[in-house]
C-alpha positions as CSV (number, residue, x, y, z in Angstrom):
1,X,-41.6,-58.5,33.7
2,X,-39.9,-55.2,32.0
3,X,-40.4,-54.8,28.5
4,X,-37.7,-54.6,26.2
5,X,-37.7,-50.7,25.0
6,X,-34.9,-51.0,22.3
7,X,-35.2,-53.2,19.3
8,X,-33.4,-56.2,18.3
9,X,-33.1,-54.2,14.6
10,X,-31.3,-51.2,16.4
11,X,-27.6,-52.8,16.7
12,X,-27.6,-53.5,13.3
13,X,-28.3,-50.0,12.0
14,X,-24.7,-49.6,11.2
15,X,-24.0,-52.4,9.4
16,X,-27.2,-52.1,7.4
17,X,-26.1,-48.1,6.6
18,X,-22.6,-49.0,5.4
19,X,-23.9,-52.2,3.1
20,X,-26.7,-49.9,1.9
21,X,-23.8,-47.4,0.9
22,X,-21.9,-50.2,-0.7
23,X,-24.6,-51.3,-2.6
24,X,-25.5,-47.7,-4.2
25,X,-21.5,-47.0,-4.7
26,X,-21.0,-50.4,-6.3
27,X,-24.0,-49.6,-9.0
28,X,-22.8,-46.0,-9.6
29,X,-19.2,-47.1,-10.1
30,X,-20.3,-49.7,-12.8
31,X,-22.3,-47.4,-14.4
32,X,-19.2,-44.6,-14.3
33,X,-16.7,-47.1,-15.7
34,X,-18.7,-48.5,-17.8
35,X,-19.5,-45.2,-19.5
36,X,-16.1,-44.1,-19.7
37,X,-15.6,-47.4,-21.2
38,X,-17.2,-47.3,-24.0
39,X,-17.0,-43.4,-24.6
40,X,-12.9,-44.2,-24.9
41,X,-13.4,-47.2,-27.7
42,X,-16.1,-45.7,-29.7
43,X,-15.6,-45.9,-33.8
44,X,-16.9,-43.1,-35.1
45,X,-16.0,-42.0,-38.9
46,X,-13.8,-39.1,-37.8
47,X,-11.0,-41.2,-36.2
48,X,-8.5,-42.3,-38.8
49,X,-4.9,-44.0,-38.0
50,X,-1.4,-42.8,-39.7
51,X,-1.9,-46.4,-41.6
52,X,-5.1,-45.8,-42.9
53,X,-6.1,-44.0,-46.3
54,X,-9.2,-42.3,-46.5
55,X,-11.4,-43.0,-49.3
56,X,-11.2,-41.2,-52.2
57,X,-13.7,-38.7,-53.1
58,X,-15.2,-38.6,-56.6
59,X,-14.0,-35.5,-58.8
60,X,-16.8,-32.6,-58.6
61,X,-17.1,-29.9,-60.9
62,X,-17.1,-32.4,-63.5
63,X,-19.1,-31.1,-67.3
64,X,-19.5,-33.8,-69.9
65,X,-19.0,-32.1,-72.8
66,X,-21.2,-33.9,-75.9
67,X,-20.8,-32.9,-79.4
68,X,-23.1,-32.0,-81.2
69,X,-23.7,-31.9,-84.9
């Protein structure tokens, strides 16, 4: 009897290769769109609508002027 020289494992080397791929572009496109995501609906203190009023600063440059006798 002749032995088999190629391996069972060989015809599937393509398949394997593209679901490999798949799997490593699936986890780099989550992680993509998830950080553009978040960096697009961050609240930082900078970002103020047309509606909004910003709060009002206390007066600086302020002397209390006490009398004395």
């Amino acid at each position: 009897m002749k032995k088999r020289s190629v391996s069972p494992i060989g015809a599937l080397h393509p398949i394997l290769f593209f679901a490999g791929v798949y799997v490593v572009v699936l986890f780099f496109s989550i992680f993509i769109c998830s950080s553009l995501f978040y960096s697009c609906n961050t609240t930082s203190g900078g970002n103020y609508s047309s509606n909004e009023k910003k709060a009002t600063e206390p007066a600086t440059n302020t002397v209390a002027i006490a009398s004395v006798k």
